[in-house]
KETORLUM-73905 format. One record per residue (C-alpha): x negated, y, z negated; residue in one letter; residue number from 1. Coordinates in steps of 0.5 Angstrom, whole numbers. Layout:
// KETORLUM-73905
@u = X	v = Y	w = Z	residu = A	num = NUM
...
//
This chain:
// KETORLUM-73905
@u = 104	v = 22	w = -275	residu = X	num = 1
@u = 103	v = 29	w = -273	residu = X	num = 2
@u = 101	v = 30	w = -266	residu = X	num = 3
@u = 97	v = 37	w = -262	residu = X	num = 4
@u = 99	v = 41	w = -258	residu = X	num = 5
@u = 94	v = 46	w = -254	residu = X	num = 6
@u = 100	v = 50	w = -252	residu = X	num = 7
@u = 97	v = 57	w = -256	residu = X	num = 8
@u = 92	v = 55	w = -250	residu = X	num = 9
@u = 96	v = 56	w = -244	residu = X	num = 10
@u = 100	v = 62	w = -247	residu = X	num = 11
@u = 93	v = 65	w = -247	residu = X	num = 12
@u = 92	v = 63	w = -240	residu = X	num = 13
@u = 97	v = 66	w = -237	residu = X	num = 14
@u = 97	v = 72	w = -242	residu = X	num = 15
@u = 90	v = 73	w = -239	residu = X	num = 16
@u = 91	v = 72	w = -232	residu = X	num = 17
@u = 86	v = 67	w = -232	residu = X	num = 18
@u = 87	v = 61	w = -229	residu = X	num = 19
@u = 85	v = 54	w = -232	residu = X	num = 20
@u = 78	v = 53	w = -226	residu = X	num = 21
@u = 76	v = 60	w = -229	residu = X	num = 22
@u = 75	v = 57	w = -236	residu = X	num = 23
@u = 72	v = 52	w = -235	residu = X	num = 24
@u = 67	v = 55	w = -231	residu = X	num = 25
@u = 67	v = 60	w = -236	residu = X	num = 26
@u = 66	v = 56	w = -242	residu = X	num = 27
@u = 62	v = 51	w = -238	residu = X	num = 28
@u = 66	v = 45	w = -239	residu = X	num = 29
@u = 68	v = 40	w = -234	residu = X	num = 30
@u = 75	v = 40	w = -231	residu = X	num = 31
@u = 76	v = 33	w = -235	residu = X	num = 32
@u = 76	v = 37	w = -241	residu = X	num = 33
@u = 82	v = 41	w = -238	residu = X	num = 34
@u = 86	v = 35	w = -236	residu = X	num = 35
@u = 84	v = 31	w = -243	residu = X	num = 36
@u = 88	v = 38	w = -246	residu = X	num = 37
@u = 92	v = 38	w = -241	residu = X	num = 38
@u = 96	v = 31	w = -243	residu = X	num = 39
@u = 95	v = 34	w = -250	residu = X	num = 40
@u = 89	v = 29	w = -251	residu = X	num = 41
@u = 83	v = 29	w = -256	residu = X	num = 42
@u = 77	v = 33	w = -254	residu = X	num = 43
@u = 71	v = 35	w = -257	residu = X	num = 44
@u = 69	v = 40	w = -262	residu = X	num = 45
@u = 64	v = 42	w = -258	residu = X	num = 46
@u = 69	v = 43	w = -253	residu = X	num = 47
@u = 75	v = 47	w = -257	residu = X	num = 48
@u = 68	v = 52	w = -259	residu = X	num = 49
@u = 65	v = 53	w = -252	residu = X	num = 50
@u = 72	v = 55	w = -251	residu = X	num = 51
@u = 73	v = 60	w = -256	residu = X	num = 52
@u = 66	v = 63	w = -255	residu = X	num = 53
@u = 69	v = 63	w = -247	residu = X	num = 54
@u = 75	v = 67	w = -249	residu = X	num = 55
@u = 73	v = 71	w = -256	residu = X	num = 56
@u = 78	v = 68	w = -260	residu = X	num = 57
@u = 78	v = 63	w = -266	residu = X	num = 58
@u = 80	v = 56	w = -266	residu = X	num = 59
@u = 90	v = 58	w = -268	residu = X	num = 60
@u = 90	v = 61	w = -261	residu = X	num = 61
@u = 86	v = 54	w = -258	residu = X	num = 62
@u = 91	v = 49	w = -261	residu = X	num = 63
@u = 96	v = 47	w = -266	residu = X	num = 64
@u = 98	v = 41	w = -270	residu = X	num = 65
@u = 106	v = 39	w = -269	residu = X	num = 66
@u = 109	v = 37	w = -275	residu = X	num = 67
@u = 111	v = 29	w = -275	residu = X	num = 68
@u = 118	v = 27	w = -273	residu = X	num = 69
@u = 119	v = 25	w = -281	residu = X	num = 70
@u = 117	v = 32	w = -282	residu = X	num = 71
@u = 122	v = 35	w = -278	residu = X	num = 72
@u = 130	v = 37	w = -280	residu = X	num = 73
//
């Protein structure tokens, strides 16, 4: 099964300086959605676009989908 990850997020993050209170303040989500992404948990679509209108970005700089473990190798 493959799984997401929303690293692409935190790297956008640091490279922005920002911290993770400051996106959800300016996306106007609440800190349980960071926490949720945080253990790379499911959250809603609403949420992924509020972020990336928040961050001007699309959807690949948000999250991504690791491959299965079959898959690897």
């Amino acid at each position: 099964m493959r799984t997401l990850t929303y690293d692409p997020l935190w790297k956008k993050l640091i490279d922005l300086k920002m911290t993770k209170t400051e996106l959800a303040e300016k996306a106007s989500i609440s800190r349980g959605i960071i926490t949720r992404m945080g253990k790379n948990d499911l959250v809603t679509l609403d949420a992924i676009v509020k972020i990336c209108n928040a961050l001007d970005c699309d959807v690949i700089d948000v999250m991504s989908v690791l491959p299965s473990e079959n898959e690897v190798g």
